[in-house]
PyMOL CGO cylinders between C-alpha atoms (Angstrom):
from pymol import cmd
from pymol.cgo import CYLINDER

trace = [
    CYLINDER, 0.00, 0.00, 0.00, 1.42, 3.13, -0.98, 0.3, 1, 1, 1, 1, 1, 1,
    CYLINDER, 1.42, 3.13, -0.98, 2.31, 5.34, 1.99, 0.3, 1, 1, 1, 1, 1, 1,
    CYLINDER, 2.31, 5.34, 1.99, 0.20, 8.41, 1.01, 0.3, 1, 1, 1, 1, 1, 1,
    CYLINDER, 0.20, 8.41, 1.01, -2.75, 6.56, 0.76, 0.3, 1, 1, 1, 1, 1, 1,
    CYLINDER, -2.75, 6.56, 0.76, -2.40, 4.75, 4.07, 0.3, 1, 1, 1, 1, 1, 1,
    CYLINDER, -2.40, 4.75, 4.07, -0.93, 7.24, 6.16, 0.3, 1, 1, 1, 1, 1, 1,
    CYLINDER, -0.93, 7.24, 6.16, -4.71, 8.55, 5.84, 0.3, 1, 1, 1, 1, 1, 1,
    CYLINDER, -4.71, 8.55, 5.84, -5.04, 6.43, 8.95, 0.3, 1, 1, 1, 1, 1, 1,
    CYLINDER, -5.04, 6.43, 8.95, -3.99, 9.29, 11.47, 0.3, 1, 1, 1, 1, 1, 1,
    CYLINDER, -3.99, 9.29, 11.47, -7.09, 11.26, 10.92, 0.3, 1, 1, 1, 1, 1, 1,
    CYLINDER, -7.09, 11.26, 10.92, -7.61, 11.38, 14.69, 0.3, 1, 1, 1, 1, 1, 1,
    CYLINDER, -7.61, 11.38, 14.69, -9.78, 14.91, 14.64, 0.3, 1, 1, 1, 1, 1, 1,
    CYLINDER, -9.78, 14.91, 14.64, -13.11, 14.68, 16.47, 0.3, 1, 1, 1, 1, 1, 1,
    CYLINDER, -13.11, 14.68, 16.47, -14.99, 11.50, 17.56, 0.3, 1, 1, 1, 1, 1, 1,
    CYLINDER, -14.99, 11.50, 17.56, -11.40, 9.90, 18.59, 0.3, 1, 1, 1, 1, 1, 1,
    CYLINDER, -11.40, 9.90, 18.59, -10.02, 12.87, 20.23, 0.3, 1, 1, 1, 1, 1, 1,
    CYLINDER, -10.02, 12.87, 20.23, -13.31, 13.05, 22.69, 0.3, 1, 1, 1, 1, 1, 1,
    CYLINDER, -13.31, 13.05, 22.69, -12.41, 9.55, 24.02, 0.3, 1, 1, 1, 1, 1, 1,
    CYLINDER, -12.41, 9.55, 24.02, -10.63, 9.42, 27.58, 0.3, 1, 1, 1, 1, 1, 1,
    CYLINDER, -10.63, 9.42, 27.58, -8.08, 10.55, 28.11, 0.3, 1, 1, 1, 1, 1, 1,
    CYLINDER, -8.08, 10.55, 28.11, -4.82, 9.11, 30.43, 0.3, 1, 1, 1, 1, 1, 1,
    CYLINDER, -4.82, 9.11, 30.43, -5.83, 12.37, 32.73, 0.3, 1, 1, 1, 1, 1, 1,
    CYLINDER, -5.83, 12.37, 32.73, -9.25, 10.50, 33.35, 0.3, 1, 1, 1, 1, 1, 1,
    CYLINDER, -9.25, 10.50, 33.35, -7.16, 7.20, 34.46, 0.3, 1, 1, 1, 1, 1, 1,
    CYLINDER, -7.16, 7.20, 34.46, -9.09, 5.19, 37.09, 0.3, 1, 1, 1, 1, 1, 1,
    CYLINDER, -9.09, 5.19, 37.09, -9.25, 1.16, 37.69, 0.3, 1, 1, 1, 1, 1, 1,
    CYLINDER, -9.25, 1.16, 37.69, -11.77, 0.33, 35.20, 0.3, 1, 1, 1, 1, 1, 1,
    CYLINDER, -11.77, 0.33, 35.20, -15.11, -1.23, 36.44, 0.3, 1, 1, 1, 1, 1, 1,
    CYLINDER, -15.11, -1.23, 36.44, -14.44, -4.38, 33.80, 0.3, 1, 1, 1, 1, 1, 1,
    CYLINDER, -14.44, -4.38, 33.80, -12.02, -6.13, 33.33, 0.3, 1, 1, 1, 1, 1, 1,
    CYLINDER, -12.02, -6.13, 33.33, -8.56, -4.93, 32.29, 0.3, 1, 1, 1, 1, 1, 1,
    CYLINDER, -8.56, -4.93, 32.29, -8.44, -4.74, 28.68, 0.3, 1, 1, 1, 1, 1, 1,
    CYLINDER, -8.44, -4.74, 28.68, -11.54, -3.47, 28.20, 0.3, 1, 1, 1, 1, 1, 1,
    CYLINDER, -11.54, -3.47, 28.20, -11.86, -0.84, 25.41, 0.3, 1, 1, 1, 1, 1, 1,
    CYLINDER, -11.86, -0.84, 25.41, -13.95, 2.54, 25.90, 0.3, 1, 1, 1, 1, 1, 1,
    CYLINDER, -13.95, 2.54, 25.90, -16.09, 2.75, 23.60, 0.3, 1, 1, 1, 1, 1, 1,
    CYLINDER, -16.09, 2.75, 23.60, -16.18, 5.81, 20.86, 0.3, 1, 1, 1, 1, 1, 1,
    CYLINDER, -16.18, 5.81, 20.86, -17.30, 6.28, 17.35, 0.3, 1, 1, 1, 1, 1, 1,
    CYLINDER, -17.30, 6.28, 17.35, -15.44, 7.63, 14.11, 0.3, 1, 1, 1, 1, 1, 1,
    CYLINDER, -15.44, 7.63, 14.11, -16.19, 7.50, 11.03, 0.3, 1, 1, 1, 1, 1, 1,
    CYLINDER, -16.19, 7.50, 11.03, -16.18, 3.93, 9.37, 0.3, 1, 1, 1, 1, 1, 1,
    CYLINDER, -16.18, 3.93, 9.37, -14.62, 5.39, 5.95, 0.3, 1, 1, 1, 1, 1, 1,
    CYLINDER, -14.62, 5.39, 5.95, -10.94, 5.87, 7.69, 0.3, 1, 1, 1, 1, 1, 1,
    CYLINDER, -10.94, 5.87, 7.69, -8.84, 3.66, 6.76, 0.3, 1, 1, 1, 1, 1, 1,
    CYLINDER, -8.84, 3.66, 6.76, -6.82, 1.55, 9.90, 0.3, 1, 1, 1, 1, 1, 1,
    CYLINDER, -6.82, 1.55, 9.90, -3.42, 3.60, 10.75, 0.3, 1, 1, 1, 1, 1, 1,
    CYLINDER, -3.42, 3.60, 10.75, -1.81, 0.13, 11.58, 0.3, 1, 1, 1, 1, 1, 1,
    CYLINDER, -1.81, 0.13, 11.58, -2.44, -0.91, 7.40, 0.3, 1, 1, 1, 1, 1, 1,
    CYLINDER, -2.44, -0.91, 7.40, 0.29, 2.04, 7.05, 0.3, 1, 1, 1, 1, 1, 1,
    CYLINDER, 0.29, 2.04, 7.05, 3.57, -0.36, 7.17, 0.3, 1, 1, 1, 1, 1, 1,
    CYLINDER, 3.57, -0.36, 7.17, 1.62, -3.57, 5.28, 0.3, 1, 1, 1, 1, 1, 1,
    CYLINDER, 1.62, -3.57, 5.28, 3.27, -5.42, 7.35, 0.3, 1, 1, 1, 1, 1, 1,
    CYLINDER, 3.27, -5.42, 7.35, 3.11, -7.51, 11.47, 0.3, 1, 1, 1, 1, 1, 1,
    CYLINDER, 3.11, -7.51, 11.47, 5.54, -6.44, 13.63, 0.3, 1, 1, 1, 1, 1, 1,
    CYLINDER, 5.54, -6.44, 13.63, 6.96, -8.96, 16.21, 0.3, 1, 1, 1, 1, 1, 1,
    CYLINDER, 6.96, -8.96, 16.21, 5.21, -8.92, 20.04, 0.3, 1, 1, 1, 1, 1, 1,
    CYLINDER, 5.21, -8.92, 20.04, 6.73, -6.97, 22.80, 0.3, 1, 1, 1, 1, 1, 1,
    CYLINDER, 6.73, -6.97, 22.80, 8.88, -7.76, 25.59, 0.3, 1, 1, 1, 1, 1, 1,
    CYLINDER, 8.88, -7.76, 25.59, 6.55, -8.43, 27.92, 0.3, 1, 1, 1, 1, 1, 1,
    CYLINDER, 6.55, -8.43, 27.92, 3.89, -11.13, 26.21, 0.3, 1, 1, 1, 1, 1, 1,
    CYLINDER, 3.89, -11.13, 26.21, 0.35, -11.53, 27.37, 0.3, 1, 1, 1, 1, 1, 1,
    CYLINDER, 0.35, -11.53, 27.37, 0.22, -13.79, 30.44, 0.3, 1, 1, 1, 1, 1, 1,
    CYLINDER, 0.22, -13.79, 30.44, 3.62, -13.11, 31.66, 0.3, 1, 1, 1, 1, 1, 1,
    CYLINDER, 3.62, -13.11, 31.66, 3.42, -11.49, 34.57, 0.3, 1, 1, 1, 1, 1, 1,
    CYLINDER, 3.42, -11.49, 34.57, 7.03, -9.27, 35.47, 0.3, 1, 1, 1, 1, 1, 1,
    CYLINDER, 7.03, -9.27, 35.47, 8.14, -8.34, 38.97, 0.3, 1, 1, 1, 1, 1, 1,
    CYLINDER, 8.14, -8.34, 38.97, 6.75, -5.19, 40.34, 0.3, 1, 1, 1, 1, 1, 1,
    CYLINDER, 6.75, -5.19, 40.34, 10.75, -4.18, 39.63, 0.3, 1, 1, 1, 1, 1, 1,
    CYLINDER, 10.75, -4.18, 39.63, 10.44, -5.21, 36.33, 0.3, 1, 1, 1, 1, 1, 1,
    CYLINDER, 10.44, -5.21, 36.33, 7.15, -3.78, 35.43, 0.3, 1, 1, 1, 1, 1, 1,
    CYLINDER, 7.15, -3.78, 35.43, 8.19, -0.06, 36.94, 0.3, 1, 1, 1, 1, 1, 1,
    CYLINDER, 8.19, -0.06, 36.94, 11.05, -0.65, 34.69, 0.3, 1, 1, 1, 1, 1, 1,
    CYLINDER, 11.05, -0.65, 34.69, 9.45, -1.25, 31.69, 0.3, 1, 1, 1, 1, 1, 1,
    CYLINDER, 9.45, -1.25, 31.69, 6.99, 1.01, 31.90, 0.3, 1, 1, 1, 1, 1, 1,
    CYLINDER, 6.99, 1.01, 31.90, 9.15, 3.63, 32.59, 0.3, 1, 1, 1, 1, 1, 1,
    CYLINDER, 9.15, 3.63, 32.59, 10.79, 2.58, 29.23, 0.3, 1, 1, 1, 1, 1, 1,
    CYLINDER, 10.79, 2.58, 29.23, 7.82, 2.21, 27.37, 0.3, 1, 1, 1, 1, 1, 1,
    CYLINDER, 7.82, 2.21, 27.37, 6.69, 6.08, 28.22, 0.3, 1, 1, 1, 1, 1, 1,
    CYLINDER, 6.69, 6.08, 28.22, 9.96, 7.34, 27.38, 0.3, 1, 1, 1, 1, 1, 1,
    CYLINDER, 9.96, 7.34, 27.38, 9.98, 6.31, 24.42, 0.3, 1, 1, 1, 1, 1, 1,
    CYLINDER, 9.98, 6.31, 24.42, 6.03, 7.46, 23.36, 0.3, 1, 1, 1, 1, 1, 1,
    CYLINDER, 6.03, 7.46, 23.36, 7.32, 10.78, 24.43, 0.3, 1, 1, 1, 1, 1, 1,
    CYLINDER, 7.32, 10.78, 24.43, 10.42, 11.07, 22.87, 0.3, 1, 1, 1, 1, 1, 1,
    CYLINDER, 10.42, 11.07, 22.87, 9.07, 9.23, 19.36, 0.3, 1, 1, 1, 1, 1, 1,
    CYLINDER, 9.07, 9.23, 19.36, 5.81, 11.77, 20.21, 0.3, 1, 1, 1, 1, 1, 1,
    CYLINDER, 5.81, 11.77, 20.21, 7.80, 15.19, 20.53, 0.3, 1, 1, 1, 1, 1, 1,
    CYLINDER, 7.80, 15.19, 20.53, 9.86, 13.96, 16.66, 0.3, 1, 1, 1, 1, 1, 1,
    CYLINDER, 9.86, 13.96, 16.66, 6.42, 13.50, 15.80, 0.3, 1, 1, 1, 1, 1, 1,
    CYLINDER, 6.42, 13.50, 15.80, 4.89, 16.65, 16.73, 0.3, 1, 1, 1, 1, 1, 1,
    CYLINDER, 4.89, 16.65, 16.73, 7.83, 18.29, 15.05, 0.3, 1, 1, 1, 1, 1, 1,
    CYLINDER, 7.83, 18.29, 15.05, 8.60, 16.20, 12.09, 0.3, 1, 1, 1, 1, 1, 1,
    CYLINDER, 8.60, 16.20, 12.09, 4.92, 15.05, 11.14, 0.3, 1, 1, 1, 1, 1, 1,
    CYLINDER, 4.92, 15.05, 11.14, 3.88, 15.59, 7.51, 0.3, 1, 1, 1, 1, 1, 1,
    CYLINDER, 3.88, 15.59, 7.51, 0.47, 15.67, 8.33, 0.3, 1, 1, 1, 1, 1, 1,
    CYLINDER, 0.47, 15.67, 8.33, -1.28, 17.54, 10.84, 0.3, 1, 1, 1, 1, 1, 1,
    CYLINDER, -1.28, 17.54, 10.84, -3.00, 14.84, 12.45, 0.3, 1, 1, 1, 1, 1, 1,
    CYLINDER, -3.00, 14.84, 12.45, 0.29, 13.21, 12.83, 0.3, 1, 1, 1, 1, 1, 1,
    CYLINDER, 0.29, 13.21, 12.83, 1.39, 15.97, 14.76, 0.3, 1, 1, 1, 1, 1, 1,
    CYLINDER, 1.39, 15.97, 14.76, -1.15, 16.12, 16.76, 0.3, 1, 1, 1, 1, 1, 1,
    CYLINDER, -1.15, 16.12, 16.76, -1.64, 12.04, 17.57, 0.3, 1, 1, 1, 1, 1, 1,
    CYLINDER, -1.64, 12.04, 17.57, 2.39, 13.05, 18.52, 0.3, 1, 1, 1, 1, 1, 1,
    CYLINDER, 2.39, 13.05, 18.52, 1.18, 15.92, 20.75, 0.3, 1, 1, 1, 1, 1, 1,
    CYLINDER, 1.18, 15.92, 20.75, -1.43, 13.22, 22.75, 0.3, 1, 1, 1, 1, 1, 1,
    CYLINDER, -1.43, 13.22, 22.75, 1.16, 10.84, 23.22, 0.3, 1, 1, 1, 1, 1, 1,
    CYLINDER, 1.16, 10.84, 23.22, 3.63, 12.99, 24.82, 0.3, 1, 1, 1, 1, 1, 1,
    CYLINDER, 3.63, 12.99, 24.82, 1.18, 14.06, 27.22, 0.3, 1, 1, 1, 1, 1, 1,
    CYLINDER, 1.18, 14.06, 27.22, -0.88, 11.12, 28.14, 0.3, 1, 1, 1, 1, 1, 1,
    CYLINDER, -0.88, 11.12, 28.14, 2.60, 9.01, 28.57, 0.3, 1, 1, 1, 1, 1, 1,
    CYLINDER, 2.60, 9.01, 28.57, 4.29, 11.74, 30.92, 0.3, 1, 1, 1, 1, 1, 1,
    CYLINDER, 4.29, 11.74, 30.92, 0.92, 11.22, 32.72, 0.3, 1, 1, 1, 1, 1, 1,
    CYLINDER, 0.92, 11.22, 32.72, 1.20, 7.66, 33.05, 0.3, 1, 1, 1, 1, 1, 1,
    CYLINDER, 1.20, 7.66, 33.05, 4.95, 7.73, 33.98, 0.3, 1, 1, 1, 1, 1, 1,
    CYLINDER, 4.95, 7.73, 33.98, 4.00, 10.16, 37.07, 0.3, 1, 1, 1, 1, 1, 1,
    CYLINDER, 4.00, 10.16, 37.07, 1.34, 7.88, 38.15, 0.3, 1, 1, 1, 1, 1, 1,
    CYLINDER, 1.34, 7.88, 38.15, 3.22, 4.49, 38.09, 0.3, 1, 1, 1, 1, 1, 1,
    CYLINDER, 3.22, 4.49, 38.09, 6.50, 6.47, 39.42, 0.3, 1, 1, 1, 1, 1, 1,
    CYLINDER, 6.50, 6.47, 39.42, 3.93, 7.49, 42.29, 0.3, 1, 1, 1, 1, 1, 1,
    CYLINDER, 3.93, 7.49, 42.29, 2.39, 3.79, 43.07, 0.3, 1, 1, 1, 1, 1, 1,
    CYLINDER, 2.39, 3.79, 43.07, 6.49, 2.86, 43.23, 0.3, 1, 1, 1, 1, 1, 1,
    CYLINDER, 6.49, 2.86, 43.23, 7.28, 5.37, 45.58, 0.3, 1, 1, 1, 1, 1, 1,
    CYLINDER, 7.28, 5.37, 45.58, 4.30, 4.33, 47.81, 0.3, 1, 1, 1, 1, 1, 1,
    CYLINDER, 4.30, 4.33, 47.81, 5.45, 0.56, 47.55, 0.3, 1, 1, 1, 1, 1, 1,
    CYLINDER, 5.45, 0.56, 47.55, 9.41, 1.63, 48.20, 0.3, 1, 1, 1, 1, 1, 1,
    CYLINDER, 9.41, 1.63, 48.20, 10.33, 0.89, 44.83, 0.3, 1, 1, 1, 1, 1, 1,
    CYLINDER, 10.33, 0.89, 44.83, 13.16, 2.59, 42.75, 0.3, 1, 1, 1, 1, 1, 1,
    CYLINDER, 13.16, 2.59, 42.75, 12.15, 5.63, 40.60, 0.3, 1, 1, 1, 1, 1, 1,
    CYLINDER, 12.15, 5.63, 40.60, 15.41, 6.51, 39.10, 0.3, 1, 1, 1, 1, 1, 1,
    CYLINDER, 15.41, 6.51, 39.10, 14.17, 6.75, 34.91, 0.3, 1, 1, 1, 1, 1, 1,
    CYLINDER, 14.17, 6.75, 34.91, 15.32, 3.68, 32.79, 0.3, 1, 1, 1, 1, 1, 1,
    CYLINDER, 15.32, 3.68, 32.79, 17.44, 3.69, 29.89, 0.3, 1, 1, 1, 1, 1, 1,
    CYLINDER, 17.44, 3.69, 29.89, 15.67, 3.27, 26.44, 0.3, 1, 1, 1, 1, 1, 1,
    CYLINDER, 15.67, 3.27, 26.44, 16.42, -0.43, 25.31, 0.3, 1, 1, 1, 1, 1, 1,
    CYLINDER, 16.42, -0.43, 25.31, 18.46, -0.68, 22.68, 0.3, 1, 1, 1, 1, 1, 1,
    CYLINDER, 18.46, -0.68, 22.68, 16.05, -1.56, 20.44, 0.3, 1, 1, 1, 1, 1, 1,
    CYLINDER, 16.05, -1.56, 20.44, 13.88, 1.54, 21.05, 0.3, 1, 1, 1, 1, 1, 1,
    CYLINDER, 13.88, 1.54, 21.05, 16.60, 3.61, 21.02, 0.3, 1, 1, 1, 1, 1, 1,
    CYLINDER, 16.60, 3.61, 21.02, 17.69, 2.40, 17.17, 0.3, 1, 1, 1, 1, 1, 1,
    CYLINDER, 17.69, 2.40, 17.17, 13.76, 3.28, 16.22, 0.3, 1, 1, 1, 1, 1, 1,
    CYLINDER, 13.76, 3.28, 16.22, 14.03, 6.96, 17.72, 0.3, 1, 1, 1, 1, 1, 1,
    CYLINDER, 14.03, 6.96, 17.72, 17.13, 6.69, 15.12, 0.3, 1, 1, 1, 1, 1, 1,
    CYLINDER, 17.13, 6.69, 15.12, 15.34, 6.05, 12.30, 0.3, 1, 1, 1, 1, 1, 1,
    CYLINDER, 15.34, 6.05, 12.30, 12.61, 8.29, 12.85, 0.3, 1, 1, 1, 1, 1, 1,
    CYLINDER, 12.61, 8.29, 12.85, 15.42, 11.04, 13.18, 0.3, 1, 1, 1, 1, 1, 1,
    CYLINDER, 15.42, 11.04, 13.18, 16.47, 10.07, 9.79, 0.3, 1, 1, 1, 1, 1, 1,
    CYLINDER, 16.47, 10.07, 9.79, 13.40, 10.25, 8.18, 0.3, 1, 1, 1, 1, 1, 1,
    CYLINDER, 13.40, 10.25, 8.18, 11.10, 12.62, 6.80, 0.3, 1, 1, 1, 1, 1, 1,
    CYLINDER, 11.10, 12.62, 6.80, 7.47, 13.60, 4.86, 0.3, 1, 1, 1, 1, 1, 1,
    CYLINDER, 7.47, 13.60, 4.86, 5.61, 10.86, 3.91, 0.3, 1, 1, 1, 1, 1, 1,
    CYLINDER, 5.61, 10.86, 3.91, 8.14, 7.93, 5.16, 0.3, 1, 1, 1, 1, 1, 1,
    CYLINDER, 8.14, 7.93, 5.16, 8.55, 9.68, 8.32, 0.3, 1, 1, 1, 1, 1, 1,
    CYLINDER, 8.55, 9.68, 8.32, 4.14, 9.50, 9.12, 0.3, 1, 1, 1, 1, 1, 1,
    CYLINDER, 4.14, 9.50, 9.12, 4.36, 5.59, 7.67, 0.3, 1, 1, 1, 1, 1, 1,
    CYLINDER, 4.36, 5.59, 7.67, 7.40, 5.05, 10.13, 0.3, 1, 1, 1, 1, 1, 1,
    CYLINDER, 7.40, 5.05, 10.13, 5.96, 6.42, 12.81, 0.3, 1, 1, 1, 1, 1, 1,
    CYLINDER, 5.96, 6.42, 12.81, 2.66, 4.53, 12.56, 0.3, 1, 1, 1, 1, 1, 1,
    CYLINDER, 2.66, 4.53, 12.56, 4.52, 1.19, 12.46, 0.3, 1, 1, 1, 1, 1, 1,
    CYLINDER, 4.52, 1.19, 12.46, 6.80, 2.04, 15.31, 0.3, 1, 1, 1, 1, 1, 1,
    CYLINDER, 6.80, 2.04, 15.31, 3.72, 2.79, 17.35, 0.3, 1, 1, 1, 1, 1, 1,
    CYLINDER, 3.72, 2.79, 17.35, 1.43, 0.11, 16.85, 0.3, 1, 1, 1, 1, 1, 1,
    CYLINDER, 1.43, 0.11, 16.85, 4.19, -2.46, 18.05, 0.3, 1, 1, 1, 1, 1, 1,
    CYLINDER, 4.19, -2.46, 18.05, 4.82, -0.10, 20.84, 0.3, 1, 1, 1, 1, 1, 1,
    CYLINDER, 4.82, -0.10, 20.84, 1.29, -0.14, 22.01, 0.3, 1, 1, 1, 1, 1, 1,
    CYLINDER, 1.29, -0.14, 22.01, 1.22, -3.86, 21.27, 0.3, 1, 1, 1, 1, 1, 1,
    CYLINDER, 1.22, -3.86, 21.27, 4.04, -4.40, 24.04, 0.3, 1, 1, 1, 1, 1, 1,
    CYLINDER, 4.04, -4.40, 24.04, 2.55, -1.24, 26.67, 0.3, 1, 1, 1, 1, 1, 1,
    CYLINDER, 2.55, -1.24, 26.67, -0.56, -2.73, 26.49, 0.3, 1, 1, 1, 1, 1, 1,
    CYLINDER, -0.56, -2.73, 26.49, 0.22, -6.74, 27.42, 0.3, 1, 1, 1, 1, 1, 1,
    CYLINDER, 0.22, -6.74, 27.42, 3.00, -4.91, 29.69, 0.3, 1, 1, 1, 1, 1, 1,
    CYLINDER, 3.00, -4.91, 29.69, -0.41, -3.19, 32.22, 0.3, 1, 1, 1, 1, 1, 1,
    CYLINDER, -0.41, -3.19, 32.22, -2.62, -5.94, 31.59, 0.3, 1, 1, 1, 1, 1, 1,
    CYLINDER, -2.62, -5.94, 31.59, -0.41, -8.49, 32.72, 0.3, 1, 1, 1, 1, 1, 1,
    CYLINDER, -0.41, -8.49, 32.72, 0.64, -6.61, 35.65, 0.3, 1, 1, 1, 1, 1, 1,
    CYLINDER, 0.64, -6.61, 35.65, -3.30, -5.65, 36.26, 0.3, 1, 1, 1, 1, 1, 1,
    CYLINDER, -3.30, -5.65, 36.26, -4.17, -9.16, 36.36, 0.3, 1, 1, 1, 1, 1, 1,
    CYLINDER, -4.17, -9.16, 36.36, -1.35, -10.48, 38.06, 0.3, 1, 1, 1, 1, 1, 1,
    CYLINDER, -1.35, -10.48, 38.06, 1.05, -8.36, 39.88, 0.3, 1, 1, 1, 1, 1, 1,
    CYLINDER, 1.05, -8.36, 39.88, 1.93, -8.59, 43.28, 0.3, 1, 1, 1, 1, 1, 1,
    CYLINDER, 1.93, -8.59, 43.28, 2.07, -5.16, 44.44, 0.3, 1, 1, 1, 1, 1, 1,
    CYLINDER, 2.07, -5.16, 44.44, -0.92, -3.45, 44.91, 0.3, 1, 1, 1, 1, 1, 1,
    CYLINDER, -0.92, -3.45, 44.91, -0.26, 0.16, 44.28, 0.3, 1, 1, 1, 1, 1, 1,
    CYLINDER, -0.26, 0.16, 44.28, 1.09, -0.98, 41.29, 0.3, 1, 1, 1, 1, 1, 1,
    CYLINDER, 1.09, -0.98, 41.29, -2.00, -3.30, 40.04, 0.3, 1, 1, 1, 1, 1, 1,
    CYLINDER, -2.00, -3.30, 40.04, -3.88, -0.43, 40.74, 0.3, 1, 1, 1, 1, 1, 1,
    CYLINDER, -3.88, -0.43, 40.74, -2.51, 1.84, 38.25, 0.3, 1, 1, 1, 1, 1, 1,
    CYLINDER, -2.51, 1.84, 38.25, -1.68, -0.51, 35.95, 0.3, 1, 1, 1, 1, 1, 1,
    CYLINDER, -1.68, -0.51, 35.95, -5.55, -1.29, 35.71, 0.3, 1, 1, 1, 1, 1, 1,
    CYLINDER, -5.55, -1.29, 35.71, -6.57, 2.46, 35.32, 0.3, 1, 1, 1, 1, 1, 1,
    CYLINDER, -6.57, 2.46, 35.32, -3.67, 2.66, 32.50, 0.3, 1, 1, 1, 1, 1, 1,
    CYLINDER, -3.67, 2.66, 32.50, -4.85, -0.53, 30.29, 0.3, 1, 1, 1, 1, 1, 1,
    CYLINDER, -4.85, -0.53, 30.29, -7.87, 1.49, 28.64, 0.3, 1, 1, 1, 1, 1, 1,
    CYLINDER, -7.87, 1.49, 28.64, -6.17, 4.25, 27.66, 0.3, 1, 1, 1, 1, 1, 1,
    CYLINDER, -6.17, 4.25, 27.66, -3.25, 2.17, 26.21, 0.3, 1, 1, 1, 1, 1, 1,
    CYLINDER, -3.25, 2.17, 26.21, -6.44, -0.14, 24.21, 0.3, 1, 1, 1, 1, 1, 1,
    CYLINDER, -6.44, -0.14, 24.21, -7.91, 3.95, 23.19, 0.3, 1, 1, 1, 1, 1, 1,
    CYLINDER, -7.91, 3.95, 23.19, -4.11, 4.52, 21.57, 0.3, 1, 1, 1, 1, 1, 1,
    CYLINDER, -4.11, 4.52, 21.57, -3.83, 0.85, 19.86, 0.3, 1, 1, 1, 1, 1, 1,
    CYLINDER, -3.83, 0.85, 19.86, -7.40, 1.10, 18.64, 0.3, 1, 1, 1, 1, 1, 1,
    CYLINDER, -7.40, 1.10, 18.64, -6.63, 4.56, 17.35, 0.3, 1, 1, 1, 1, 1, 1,
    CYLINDER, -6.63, 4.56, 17.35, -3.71, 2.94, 15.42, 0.3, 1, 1, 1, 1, 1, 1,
    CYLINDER, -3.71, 2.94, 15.42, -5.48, 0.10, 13.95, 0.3, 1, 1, 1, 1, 1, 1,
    CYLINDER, -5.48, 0.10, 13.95, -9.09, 1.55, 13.21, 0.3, 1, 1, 1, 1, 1, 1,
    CYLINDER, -9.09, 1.55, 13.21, -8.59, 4.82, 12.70, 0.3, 1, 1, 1, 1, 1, 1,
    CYLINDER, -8.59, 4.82, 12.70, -10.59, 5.28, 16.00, 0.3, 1, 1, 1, 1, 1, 1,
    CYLINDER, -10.59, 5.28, 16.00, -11.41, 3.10, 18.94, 0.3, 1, 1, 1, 1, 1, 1,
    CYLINDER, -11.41, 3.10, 18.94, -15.16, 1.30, 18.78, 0.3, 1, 1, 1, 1, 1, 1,
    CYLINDER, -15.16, 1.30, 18.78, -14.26, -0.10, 14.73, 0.3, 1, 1, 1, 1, 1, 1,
    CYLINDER, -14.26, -0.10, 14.73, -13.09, -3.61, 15.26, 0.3, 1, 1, 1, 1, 1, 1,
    CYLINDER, -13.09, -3.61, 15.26, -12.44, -5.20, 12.17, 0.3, 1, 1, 1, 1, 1, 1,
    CYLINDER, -12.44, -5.20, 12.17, -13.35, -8.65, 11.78, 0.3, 1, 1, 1, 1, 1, 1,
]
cmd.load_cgo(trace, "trace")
């Protein structure tokens, strides 16, 4: 699929950008996972059809349950990348919409870092900020390097994997963590981490494709 026509994807303006947002995080009443429901129109094309290809799971695969150590540390790693991929975006994005889906993640994945840094510091846990991994590091790299067109398509791939890993990352802990300041706001992160991925693959959260 030819990147200008897919990129078409990040038209995030109005039904998708009245969804909750990370600000509104709470433990959901269902069960972690759950998606909030939202409309957009069904002629957008998904955002995640942008690469035409599957990228490979995250680190952290559904019903693996990390440490609470492990989990602050990933998620640390996982916001610090949104917002450092989200702040090229904002500034390098062809297309408005790119900038602006760029704009959202920066600040709904500085939210989420001050919330889990704060369920650490209740449980005694270490707050000092990860390093990227090595792998997310080489993708702010490329995004660097790109530009236009192949810089929107790039992005959208890099962030549906991303969102892939965050969310089985909360869920996992949500479900079965062992620390419960942690479980607690890894719960009230997991729909706003679906909102993102269903952004990426629908064009808007509430389309599932079947």
């Amino acid at each position: 699929m030819r990147p200008f026509i897919v990129v078409a994807a990040l038209t995030f303006a109005g039904a998708a950008y009245a969804q909750p947002t990370v600000d509104q995080m709470s433990p959901p009443s269902g069960p972690p996972g759950q998606r909030p429901a939202a409309s957009m129109p069904a002629a957008q094309a998904p955002i995640g059809q942008m690469s035409g290809t599957e990228m490979p799971g995250g680190q952290t695969s559904a019903g693996q349950t990390p440490s609470a150590a492990d989990y602050v540390m990933q998620a640390g790693q996982s916001d610090a990348f949104e917002v450092q991929s989200g702040q090229l975006a904002s500034a390098k994005g062809k297309r408005a919409d790119v900038r602006a889906f760029g704009a959202k993640m920066v600040k709904d994945h500085t939210k989420s870092t001050q919330l889990v840094m704060a369920a650490a510091t209740k449980s005694g846990l270490s707050t000092a900020s990860p390093p990227l991994r090595s792998d997310q590091q080489d993708k702010l790299t490329q995004l660097q390097g790109a530009s236009g067109e192949a810089f929107d398509s790039l992005y959208a791939t890099q962030q549906l994997q991303a969102h892939e890993e965050a969310l089985a990352l909360h869920t996992a802990y949500a479900q079965g963590g062992d620390d419960a300041n942690l479980k607690k706001t890894a719960a009230g992160v997991v729909p706003v981490v679906s909102m993102h991925l269903d952004m990426l693959r629908k064009g808007g959260a509430g389309h599932m494709s079947h």
